[in-house]
C-alpha positions, 0 to 999 in steps of 0.5 A, spaced: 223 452 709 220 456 715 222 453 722 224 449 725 225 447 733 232 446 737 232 441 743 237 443 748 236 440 755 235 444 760 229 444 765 224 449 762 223 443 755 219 439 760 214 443 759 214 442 752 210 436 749 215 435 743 210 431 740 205 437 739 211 441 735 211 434 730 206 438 725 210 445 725 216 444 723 223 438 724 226 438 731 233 438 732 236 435 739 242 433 743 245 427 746 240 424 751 233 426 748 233 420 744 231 416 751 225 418 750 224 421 744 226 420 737 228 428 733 229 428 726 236 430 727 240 428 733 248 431 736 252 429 741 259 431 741 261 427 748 265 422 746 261 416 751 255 418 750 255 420 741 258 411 742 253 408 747 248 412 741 251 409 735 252 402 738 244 402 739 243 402 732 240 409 733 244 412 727 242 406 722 235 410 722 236 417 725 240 422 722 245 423 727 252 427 728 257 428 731 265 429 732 267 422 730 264 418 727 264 410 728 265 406 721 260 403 719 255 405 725 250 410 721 253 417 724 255 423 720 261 428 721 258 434 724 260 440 719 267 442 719 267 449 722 263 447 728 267 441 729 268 444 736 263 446 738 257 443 744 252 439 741 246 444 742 250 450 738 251 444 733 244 441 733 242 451 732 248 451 727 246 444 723 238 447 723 240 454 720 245 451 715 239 446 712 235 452 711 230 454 716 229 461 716 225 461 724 229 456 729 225 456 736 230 454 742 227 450 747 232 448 754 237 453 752 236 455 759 244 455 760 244 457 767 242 453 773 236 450 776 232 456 782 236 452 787 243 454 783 243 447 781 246 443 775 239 444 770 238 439 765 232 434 764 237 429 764 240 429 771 242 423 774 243 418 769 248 416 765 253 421 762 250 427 766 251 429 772 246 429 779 242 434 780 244 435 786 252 438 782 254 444 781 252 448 775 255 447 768 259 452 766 255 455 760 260 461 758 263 456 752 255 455 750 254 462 750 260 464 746 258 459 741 251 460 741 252 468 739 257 466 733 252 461 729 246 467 731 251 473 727 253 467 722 246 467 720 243 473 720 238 472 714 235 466 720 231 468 725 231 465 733 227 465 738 229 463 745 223 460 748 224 462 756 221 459 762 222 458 770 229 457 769 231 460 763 239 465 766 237 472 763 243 473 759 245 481 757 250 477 752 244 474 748 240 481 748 244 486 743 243 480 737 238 483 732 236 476 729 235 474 737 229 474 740 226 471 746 219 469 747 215 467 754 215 459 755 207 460 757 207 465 750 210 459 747 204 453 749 199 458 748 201 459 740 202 452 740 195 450 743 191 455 738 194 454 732 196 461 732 202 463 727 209 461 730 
């Protein structure tokens, strides 16, 4: 297995079209990306949103974790060792874990939008905040993040970066972490060329 792509939510993955990366590799996602978008794996760690996800019938069908599971509903516990861990570094740590040696992290922008406001796609609907809020508090997803890339050092992950992608010092001293352009990104989606 080679690569596979990890959706997290940020503002910079709606300039993705997830179906053009359907031919190149599985894809891992979080929490609201099964509204409009059906991944080959699903996580969602936030209690109310991992219950509205299996009481939809979502995880009889689609491979889905999260922390605890609803008897009967589908769901899968995810892995012990990052039980307590948010559901983007989860959905990483999962990818590397089913083999793929290339994992593309897409809207892991972990820092707020150009106008220093909560980033998520999902802003505004139900179980996220209003894009208007305050940024989230992303030190816990960096420290995560950092821990699962020197856990796998045989993989490797590219951090496609847009607009509003935060420039982390922390994220930059990882030998197996490297970071790619988001339009770098489209062009290599769009020829064809090797990601």
């Amino acid at each position: 297995m080679t690569r596979a792509f990890v959706c997290g939510n940020g503002v910079s993955r709606s300039a993705v079209d997830l179906n053009s990366l359907r031919d190149l590799g599985k894809i891992y996602g979080c929490n609201g990306l099964y509204r409009d978008f059906e991944p080959d794996c699903l996580v969602a760690t936030d209690r109310p949103i991992a219950e509205t996800i299996q009481n939809s019938g979502y995880a009889i069908k689609h491979r889905f974790l999260t922390r605890k599971p609803l008897p009967g509903m589908g769901a899968l516990p995810v892995p012990k060792k990052y039980h307590s861990n948010s559901s983007g570094p989860i959905a990483t740590a999962v990818a590397a874990l089913d083999g793929y040696h290339r994992l593309y992290l897409l809207g892991f922008d972990m820092g707020p939008t150009v106008n220093k406001k909560f980033n998520n796609v999902y802003a505004g609907t139900d179980f996220y905040k209003t894009a208007d809020s305050v940024p989230t508090y992303t030190g816990n997803w960096i420290k995560q993040l950092s821990a699962i890339v020197q856990h796998f050092p045989q993989t490797t992950f590219v951090r496609v970066c847009g607009a509003t992608t935060a420039d982390l010092r922390e994220l930059q001293m990882f030998h197996n972490l490297l970071h790619l352009p988001m339009q770098m990104f489209l062009d290599r989606v769009a020829t064809g060329q090797d990601l």
